[in-house]
C-alpha positions in Angstrom: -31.7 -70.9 -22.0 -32.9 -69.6 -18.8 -32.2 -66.0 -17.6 -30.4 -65.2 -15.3 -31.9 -62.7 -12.5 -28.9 -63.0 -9.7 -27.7 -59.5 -10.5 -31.2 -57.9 -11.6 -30.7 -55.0 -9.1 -26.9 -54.2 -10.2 -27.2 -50.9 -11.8 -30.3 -49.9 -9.7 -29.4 -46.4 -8.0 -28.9 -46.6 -4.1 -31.9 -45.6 -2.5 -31.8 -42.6 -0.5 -33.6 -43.5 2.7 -31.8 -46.8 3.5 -28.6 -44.8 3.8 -30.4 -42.4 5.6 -31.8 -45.1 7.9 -28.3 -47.2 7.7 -26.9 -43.3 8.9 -29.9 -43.0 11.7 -29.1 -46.1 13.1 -25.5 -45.8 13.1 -26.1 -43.0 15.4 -28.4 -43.8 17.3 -26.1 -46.7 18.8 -23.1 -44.7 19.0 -21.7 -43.1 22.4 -19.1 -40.6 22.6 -17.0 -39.1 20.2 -17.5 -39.3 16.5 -16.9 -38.2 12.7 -19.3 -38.8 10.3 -19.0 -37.0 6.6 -22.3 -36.6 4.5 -22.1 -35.9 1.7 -25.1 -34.1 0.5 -26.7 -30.9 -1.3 -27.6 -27.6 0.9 -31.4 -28.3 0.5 -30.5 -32.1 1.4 -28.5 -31.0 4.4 -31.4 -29.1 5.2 -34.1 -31.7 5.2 -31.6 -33.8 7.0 -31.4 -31.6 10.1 -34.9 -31.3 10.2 -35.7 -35.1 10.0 -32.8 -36.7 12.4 -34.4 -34.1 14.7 -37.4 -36.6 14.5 -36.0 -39.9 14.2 -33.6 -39.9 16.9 -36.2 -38.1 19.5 -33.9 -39.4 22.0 -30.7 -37.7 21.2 -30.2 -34.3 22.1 -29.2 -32.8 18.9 -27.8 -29.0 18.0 -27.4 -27.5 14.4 -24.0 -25.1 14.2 -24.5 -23.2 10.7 -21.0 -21.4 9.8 -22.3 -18.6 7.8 -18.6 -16.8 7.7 -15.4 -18.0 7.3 -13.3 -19.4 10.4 -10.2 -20.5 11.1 -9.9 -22.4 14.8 -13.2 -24.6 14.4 -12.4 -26.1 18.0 -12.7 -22.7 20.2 -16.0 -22.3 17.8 -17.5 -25.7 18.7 -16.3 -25.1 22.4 -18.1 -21.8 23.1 -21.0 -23.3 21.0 -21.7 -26.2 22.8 -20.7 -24.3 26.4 -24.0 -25.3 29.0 -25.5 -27.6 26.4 -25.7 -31.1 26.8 -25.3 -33.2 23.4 -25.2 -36.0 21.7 -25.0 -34.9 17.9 -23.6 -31.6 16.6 -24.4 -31.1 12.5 -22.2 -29.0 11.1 -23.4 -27.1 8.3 -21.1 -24.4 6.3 -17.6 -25.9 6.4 -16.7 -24.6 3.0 -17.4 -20.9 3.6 -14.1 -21.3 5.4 -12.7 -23.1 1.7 -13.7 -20.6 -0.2 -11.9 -18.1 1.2 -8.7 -19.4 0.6 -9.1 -21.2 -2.7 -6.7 -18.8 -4.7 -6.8 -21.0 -8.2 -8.3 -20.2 -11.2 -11.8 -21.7 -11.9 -10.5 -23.9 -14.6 -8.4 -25.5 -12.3 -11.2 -26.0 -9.6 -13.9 -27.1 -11.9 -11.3 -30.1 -13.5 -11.3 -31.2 -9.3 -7.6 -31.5 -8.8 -6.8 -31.7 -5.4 -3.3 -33.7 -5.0 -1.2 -30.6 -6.7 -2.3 -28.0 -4.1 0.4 -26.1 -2.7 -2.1 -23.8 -0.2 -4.0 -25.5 2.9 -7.0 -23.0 4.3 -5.9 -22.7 7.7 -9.1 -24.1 9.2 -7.6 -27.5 7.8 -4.4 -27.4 9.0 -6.2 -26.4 12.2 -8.3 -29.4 12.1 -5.2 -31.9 11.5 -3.1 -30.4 14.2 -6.2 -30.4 17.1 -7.9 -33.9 16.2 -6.8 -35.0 19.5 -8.1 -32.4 21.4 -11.6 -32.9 19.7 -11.2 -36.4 20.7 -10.5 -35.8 24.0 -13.0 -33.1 24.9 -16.2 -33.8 23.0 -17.9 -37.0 24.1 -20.3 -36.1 21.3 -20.7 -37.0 17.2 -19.7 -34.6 14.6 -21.8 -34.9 11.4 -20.5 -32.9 8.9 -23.1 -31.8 6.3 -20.7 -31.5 3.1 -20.8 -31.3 -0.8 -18.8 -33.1 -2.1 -16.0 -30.1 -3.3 -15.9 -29.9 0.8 -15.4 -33.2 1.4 -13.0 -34.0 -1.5 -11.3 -30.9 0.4 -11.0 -33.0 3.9 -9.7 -36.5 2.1 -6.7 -34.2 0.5 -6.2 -31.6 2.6 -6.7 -33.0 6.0 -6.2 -36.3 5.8 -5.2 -36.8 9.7 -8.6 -35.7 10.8 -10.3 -37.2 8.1 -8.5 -40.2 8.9 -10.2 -40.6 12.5 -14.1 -40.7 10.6 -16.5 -43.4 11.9 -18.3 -43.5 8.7 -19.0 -41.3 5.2 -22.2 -41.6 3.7 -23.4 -40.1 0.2 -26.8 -39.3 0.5 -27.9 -39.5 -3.0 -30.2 -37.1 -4.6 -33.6 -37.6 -7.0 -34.0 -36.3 -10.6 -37.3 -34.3 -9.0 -33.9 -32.4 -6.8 -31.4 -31.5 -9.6 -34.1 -30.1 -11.5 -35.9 -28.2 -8.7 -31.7 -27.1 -7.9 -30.5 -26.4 -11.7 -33.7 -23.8 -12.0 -33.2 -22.3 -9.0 -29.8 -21.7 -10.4 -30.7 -20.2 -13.7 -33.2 -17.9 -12.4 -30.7 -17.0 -10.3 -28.4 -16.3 -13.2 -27.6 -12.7 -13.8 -24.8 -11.0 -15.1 -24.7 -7.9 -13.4 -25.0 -9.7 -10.0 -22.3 -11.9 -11.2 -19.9 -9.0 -11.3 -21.0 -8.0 -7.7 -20.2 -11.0 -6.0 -16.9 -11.6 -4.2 -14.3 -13.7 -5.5 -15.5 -16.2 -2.7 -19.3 -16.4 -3.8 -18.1 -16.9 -7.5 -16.5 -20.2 -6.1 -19.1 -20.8 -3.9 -21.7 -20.2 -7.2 -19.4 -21.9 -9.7 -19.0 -25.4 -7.6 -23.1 -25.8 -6.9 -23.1 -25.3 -10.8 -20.0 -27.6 -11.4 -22.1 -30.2 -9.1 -25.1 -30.2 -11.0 -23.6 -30.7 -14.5 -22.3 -33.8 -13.5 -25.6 -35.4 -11.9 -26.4 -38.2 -13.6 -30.2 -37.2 -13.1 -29.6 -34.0 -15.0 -31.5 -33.3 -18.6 -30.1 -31.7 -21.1 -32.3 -28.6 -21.0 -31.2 -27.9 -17.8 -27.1 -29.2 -18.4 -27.3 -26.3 -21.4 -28.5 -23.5 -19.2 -25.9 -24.2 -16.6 -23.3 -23.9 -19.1 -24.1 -20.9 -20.1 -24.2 -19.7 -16.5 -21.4 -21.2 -15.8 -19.7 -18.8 -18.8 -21.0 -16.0 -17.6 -19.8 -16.6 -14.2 -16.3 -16.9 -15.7 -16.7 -14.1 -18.0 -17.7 -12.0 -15.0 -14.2 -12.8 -13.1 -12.0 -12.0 -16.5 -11.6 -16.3 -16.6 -12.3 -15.7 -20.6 -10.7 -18.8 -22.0 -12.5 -21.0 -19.6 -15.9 -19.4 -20.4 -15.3 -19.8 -23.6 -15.0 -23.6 -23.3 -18.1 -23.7 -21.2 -20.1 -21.6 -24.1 -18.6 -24.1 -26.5 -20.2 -26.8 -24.6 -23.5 -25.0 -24.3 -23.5 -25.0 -28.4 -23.4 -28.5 -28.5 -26.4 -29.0 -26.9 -27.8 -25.5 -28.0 -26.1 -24.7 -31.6 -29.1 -21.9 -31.8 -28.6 -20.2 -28.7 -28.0 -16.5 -29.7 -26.8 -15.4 -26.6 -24.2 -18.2 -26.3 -23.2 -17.2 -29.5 -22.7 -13.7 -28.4 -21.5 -14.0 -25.2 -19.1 -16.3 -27.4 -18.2 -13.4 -28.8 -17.6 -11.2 -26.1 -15.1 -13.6 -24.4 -13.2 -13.6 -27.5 -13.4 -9.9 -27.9 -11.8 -9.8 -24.4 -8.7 -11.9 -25.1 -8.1 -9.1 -28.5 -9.4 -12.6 -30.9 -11.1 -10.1 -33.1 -11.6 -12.7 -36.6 -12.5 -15.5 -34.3 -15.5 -13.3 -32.2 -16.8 -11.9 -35.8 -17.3 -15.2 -36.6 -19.2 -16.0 -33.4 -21.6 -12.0 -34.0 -22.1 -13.5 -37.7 -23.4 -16.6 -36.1 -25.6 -15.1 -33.5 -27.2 -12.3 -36.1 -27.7 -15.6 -38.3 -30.2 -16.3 -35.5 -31.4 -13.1 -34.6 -30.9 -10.1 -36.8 -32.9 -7.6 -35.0 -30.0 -7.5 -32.0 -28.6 -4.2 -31.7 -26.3 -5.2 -29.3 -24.6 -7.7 -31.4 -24.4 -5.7 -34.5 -22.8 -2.8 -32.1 -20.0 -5.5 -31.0 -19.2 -6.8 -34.6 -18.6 -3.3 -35.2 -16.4 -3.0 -32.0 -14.4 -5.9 -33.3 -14.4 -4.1 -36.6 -12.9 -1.4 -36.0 -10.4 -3.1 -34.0 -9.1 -4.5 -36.7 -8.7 -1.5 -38.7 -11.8 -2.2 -41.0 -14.0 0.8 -40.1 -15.8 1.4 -43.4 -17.5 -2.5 -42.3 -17.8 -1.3 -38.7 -19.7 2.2 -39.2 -22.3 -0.2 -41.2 -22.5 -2.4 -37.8 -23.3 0.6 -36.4 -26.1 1.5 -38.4 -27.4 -1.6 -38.5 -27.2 -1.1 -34.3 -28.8 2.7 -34.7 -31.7 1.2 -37.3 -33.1 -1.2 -34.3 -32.0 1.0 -31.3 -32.0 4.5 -32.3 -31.2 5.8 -28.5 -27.9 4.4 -27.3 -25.2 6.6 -26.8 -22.3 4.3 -27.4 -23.8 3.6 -31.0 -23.4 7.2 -32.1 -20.1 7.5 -30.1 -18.2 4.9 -31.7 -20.1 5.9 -35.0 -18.2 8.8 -34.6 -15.1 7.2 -33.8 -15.2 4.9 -37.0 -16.2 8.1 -38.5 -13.2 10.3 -37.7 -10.7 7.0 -38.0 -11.3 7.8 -42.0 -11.3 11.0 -42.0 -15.3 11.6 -42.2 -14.6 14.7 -39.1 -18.3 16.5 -40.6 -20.5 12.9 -39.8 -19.0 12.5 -37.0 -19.2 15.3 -35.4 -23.3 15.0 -36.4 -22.8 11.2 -34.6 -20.6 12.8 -31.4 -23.7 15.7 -31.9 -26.3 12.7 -31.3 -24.5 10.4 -28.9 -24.4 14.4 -26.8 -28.7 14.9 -26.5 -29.1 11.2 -25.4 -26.2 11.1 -22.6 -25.1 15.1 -22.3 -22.6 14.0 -19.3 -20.7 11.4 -21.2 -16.6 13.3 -20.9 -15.2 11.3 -23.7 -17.5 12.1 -26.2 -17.0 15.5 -25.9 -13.2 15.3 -25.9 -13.4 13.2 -29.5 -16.1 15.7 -30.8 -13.6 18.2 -30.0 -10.4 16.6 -31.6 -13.1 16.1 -34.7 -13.4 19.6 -34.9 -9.8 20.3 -34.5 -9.2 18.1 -37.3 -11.4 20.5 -39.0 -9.3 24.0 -37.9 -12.6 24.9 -35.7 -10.8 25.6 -32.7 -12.5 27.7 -30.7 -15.1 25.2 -31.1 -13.0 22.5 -30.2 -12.1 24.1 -26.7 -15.7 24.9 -25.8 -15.7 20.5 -26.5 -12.6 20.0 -24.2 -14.1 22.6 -21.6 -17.0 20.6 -21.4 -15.3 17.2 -20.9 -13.1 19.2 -18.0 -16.7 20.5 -16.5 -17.3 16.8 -16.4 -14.0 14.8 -15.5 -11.6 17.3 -14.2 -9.1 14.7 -14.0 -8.8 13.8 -17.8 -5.3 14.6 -18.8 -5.9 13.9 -22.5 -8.7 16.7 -22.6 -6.5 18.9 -20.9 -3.7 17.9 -23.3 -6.1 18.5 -26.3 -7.3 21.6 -24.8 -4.0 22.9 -24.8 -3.1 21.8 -28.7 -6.7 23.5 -29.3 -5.5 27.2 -27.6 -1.7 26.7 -29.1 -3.4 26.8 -33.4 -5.5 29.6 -31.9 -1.9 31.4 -30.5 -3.2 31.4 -26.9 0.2 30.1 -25.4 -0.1 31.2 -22.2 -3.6 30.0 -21.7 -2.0 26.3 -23.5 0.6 26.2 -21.1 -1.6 26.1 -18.3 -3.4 23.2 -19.8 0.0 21.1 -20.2 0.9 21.6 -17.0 -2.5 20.6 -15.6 -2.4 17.4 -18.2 1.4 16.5 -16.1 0.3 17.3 -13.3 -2.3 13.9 -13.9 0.3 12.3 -15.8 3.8 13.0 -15.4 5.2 10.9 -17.7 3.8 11.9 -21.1 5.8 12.8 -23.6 3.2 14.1 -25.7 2.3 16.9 -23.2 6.2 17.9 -22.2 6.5 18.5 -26.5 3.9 20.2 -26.8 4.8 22.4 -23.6 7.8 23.2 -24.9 6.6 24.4 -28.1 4.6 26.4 -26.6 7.4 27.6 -24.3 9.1 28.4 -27.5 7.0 30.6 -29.3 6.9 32.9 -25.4 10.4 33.2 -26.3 11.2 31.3 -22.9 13.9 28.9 -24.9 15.4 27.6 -21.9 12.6 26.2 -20.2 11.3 25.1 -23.8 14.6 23.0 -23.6 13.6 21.6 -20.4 10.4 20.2 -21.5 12.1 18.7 -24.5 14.6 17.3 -22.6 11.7 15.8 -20.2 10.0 14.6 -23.0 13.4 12.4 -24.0 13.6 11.1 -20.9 10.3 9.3 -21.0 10.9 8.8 -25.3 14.9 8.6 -25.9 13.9 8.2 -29.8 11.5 11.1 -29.6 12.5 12.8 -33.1 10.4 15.4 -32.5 11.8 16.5 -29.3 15.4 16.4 -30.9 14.2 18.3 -33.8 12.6 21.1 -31.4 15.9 21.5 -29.5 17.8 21.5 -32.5 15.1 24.7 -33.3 15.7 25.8 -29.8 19.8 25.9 -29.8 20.1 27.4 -33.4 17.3 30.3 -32.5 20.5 30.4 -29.6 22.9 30.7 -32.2 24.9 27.3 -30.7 25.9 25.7 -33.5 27.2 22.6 -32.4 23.7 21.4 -29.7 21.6 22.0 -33.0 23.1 20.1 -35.1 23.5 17.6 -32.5 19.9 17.4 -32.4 19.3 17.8 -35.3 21.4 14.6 -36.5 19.5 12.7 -34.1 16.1 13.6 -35.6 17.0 13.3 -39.3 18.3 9.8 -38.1 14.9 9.2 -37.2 13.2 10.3 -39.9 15.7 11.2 -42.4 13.1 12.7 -45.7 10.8 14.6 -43.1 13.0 16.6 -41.0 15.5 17.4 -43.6 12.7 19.0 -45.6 11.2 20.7 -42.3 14.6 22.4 -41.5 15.4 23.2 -45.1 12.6 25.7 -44.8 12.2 26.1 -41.0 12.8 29.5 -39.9 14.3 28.6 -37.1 17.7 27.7 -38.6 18.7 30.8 -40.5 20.9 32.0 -38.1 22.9 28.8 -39.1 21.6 27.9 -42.6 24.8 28.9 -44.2 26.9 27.1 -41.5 29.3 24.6 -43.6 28.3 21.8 -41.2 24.4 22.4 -41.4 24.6 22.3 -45.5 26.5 19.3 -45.2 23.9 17.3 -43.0 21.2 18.3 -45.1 23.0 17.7 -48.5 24.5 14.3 -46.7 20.8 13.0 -46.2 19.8 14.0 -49.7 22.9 12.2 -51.7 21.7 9.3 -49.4 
């Protein structure tokens, strides 16, 4: 049986300079007006201006490179070519003007749909509404230098310009190309840069990324790297779920790639899976045990989930390998105090202090660790020092004023309640606490305010029932305390029954009929 041979060159890849040569002498017979679409990378577009520039020595030629976005591309073109003679204009930068408007997700836009769009960038609606006028006024070609998001843009989005093209050509790239693009990329790749970038350049970044992992010259090495990139550029713009999808697909190519794993992790963290990213930590210390930063977020998601004993050894596992971060100590201290360990972690809150002295909230939760303790004075000196550092913290003014309150400085607590609602108006907490200290000044009326501020914010605020109930039977009126004081023991039935059976407060009414029979009421229940 003979061979057959008649379709030997089938699945051979188009070569790149005979459409580049079919392109030059398209061009190089045409007259007049003209659209022509190629689709290309930047560095291709690149090395395309610079060799037409040669090849068709006798066409006068000009390069317009739209750096920003625009919206009315003919007034651009028109005071561009103004006093120039010319036969081709390349257009370079089209999508700078797509960017800008693309208001999807970057799921959405890396899974290419382009028919369900209900937003057109106005540069396209522009270029639909003036082909006539393009046609009419510039005896010249247009050659539009476009990847192939851009041009994908143009079939769906303006479809009556794009209608009017003379040709498309898809200049396609060599293996030598992706890879000399994908590193460029991953060298590029940087977090912190990530999060500096507009939502614009995240697009921009995400779609050259997007348009490499699908190059059929692309090598696994390189395809893994990207997707971890590509993570991280989602992670960076809070598209967690996505990122995790791309990390997913960086495993399968990469199933020991620590970071992944971790960065895994992270994303998880971020949408409050806290089992699912310990399970990714696990994984990633299974690879490299000697990560601080790893053992630190296990014992983040730890003590999320309540488990701090497990988390303050994360942390120490963290402190063994990196003995200088402050956040180690610091939530140290936090696991610490969540079990009632106030001594260690006020030594942890003491160590977190010498490496990062100007760190507010560590000196706030030292001082609530010391509170814990009865050490108040030492306490405020904690919330002065958080105040020296973030004058605006409500909550260390509201601890500063619990603080001075145990130590019977009322009028000095009172001023840092007020200060603490001045930066947040609507806290309950504060308004309590501001009219207990109110209360103990003797000043019962605007101790009722407060509590009736507090109810406002909290209408099931027990506590500020049970201090007006205090409040009204200090008074002597009989009838607003036991009001209140039916709506706190309602609440909490046990506590407040047993707090006004010996509270002071009430024995100007103790042997009221009405008062016995709420409290004996609540017991027979």
């Amino acid at each position: 049986m003979k061979p057959n041979y008649s379709n030997w060159d089938d699945d051979l890849p188009p070569d790149p300079q005979e459409i580049y040569q079919d392109l030059i002498s398209t061009l190089e017979r045409k007259v007049g007006f003209g659209l022509y679409f190629v689709q290309c990378t930047p560095i291709e577009a690149d090395n395309f201006a610079q060799h037409i520039s040669r090849d068709l020595a006798n066409k006068k030629i000009a390069l317009l490179n739209l750096w920003e976005p625009i919206e009315k591309f003919y007034e651009h073109v028109k005071n561009y070519v103004q006093g120039q003679t010319i036969d081709i204009l390349l257009v370079k930068g089209l999508e700078y003007s797509l960017y800008k408007y693309e208001k999807r997700n970057f799921g959405e836009v890396t899974e290419g749909q382009f028919t369900n769009l209900t937003k057109v960038p106005p540069i396209l609606n522009h270029l639909n509404q003036q082909r006539e006028r393009f046609r009419d006024d510039f005896s010249f070609c247009f050659v539009f230098l476009l990847r192939s998001f851009s041009l994908n843009y143009l079939i769906h989005r303006a479809p009556d310009f794009f209608d009017w093209r003379s040709g498309v050509y898809d200049l396609p790239t060599t293996a030598e190309l992706v890879d000399e693009e994908s590193r460029r990329l991953i060298m590029e790749g940087d977090y912190k840069k990530y999060l500096e970038l507009t939502p614009q350049q995240k697009i921009e970044t995400m779609l050259e990324i997007q348009e490499l992992l699908t190059e059929k010259y692309q090598n696994d090495s390189n395809k893994a790297r990207l997707l971890f990139e590509m993570g991280n550029l989602l992670y960076s713009a809070n598209e967690y779920e996505t990122a995790i999808t791309f990390y997913e697909q960086e495993l399968k190519l990469q199933p020991d790639d620590h970071g992944a794993w971790c960065n895994h992790g992270h994303a998880l963290f971020s949408l409050s899976r806290y089992e699912a990213a310990i399970v990714s930590y696990r994984q990633a210390l299974k690879l490299r045990r000697d990560d601080p930063f790893c053992w630190y977020a296990l014992g983040n998601c730890q003590r999320k989930l309540h488990r701090d004993q497990e988390a303050i050894l994360s942390y120490n596992q963290a402190i063994k390998i990196k003995t200088d971060d402050h956040y180690f100590w610091y939530n140290r201290g936090n696991a610490l105090r969540n079990i009632g360990c106030n001594e260690e972690a006020i030594l942890s809150y003491g160590q977190a202090i010498k490496i990062k002295p100007d760190e507010s909230n560590v000196w706030n939760n030292r001082g609530i660790a010391l509170r814990s303790l009865g050490r108040y004075q030492e306490a405020v000196f904690c919330y002065d020092q958080a105040l020296s550092l973030k004058p605006d913290d409500y909550y260390a003014w509201y601890n500063r004023g619990v603080a001075l309150k145990k130590l019977k400085q009322n009028e000095a607590a009172l001023l840092s309640y007020d200060q603490a609602l001045k930066l947040k108006p609507d806290d309950h907490y504060s308004w309590n606490n501001r009219g207990n200290a109110l209360e103990d000044l003797g000043h019962i009326e605007e101790a009722i305010f407060s509590y009736d501020q507090a109810l406002k914010i909290k209408p099931d605020d027990q506590y500020a029932f049970y201090n007006k109930a205090c409040c009204y039977a200090v008074q002597g009126k009989i009838q607003e305390a036991l009001e209140n004081l039916e709506n706190a023991v309602s609440l909490k039935p046990e506590q407040f029954t047993q707090m006004a059976k010996a509270d002071p407060d009430f024995d100007r009414i103790r042997e009221d009929a009405r008062f016995q029979a709420l409290i004996n009421k609540t017991f027979h229940d």
